[in-house]
N, C-alpha and C positions, 0 to 999 in steps of 0.2 A: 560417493553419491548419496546423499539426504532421500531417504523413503517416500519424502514429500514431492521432490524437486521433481516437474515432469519437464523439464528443459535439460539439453546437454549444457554443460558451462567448462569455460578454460579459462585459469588461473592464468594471468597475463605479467605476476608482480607477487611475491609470498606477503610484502608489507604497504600498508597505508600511509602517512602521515597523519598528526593530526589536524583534524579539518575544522573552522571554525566554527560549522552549522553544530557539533557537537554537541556544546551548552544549548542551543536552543532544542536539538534532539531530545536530551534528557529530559530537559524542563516539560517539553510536551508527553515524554513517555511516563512521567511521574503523577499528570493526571491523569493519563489513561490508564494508568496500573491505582490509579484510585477512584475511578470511574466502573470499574471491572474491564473496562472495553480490548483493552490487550491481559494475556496473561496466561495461565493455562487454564485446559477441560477438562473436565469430569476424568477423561480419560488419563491426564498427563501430560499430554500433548499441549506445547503452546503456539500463540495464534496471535494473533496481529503485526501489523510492520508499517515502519513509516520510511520517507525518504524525503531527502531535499535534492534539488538541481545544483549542479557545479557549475557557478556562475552562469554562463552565457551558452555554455554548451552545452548540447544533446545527453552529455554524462550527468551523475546522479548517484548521491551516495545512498545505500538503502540497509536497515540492519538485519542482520544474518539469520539463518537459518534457526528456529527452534530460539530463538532468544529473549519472545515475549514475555514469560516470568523474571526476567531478569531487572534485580531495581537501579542498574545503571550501566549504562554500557560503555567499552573503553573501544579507541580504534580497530582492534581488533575483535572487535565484536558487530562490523559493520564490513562494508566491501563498495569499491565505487567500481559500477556499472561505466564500461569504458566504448563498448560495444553489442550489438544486439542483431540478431536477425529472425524477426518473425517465420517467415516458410522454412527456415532452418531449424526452427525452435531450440535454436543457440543462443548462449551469451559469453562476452567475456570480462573478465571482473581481474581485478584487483584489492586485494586483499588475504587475512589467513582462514576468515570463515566460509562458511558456502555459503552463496546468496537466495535471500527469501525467497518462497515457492511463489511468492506475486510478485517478485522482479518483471519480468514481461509484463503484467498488468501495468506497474507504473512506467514501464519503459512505453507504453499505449499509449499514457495521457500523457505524458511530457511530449510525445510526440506530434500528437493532436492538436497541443496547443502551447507553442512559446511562453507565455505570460505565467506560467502557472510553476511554479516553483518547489511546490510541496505537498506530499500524498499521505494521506491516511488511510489503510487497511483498518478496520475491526470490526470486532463481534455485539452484536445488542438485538438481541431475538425480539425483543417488543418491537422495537425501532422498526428492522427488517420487515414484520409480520405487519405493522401500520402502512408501511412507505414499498411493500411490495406493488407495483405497478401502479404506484401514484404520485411515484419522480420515475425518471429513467431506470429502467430496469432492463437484464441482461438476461438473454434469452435463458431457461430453466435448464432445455438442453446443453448447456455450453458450462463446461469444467473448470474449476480457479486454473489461473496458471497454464493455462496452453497459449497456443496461438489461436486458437479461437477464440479466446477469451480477449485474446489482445483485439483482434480484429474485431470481436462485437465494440472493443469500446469505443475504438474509432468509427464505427458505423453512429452510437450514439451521438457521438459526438458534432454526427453532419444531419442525422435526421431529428432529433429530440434537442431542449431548451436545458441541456446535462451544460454547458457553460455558465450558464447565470444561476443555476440551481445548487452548483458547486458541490455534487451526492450524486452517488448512482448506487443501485441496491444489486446485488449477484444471486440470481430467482436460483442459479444451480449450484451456490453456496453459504448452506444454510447458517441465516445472522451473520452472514457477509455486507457488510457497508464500505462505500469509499467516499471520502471527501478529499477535497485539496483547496489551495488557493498561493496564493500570492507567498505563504509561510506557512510556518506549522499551526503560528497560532490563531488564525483565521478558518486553516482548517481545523483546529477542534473547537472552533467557534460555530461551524458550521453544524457538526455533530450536535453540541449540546444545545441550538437552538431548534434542530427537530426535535430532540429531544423531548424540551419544553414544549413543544407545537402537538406534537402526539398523545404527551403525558405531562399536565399542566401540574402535576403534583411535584415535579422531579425540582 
C-alpha cells in the first residue's frame, strides 16, 4: 500500500499489455516533465498523473504511483483501471504498479462525461494561485484522492461551466490543476493556454 494512496485497490491481473495511448502518453509526459508541471518536490516526492480512456469503456489506463520523475514510462509503469466504487473508496486495476493517488479523481471525470477521453493532473503554483476560484474550483475542505474529492467533481460538473472550460483547480491541493479533453494533447493545450492567459510572458 503507497503512503499516498487513500483508496483500497485489488490487483485484478499482475500484467498489462501494451496499449497504444502509450506513445501518445509519453509524448505528452515529455512536455510536462519540460514544462516542470509533473515531476518531483522539493521534498522528493513526485506529483502529477495523466490518463487516457480505453476506447468506449468506463476503463482507463492511468500511470502509477510515484512515477512522475520518470523520463519515460513502459507498461508496467501504468495500470488500467478496470473497476471503481466511490462509497467504497475501492478500485480494481490491472497491472504491476500501484495506481495513482488521483485514480478516483479521474475515474470522477470520465464518469461525468463520455466524450472526454483524457486527464491531466499537475502542479503550477502561479497557475493555481491566479485560477483559484475563477474557473471551477473544488471545495478547500475536500482532500486529493478520496471520495469526496470524486464527488465534488461531479457536483462541478452539473453546477459550474468545468465542460467548456476543460480545468478545474483543487482549493485543498495546493498547485493542484486538472485538465482534459478529447486527448492528451488538447488537454495540455489547455494548461498552457491559461497559462499564457495568466502570465503573458510564458
Amino acid at each position: 500500500m503507497s503512503h499516498y494512496v487513500k483508496f483500497t485497490y485489488q490487483r485484478a491481473c499482475t500484467d498489462i499489455a501494451h496499449f497504444d495511448a502509450l506513445t501518445e502518453l509519453n509524448a505528452c509526459r515529455r512536455k510536462l516533465l519540460q514544462q516542470r508541471l509533473i515531476g518531483l518536490d522539493a521534498n522528493g516526492i513526485g506529483f502529477g498523473n495523466l490518463s487516457v480512456r480505453d476506447g468506449v469503456s468506463g476503463n482507463f489506463y492511468i500511470t502509477g504511483s510515484a512515477t512522475g520523475v520518470l523520463p519515460e514510462l513502459m507498461p508496467t509503469d501504468c495500470v488500467r483501471v478496470v473497476a471503481f466504487d466511490f462509497a467504497k473508496n475501492w478500485l480494481c486495476y490491472e497491472g504491476a504498479a500501484i495506481p495513482s493517488s488521483e485514480s478516483l479523481t479521474h475515474a470522477a471525470i470520465y464518469k461525468s462525461n463520455p466524450t472526454i477521453c483524457a486527464v491531466i493532473h499537475c502542479h503550477d503554483s502561479v497557475l493555481w494561485q491566479t485560477h483559484l476560484d475563477r474557473v471551477p474550483t473544488t471545495s478547500k475542505a475536500i482532500a486529493y484522492g478520496t471520495p469526496e474529492m470524486a464527488y465534488e467533481i461531479m457536483r462541478l460538473f452539473t453546477v459550474s461551466d468545468v465542460r467548456s472550460r476543460e480545468i478545474f483547480v483543487m482549493a485543498g491541493h495546493e498547485g493542484g490543476i486538472v485538465t482534459f479533453g478529447k486527448n492528451l494533447e488538447d488537454a495540455f493545450d489547455v494548461v498552457m493556454r491559461e497559462r499564457r492567459e495568466s502570465s503573458p510572458c510564458i
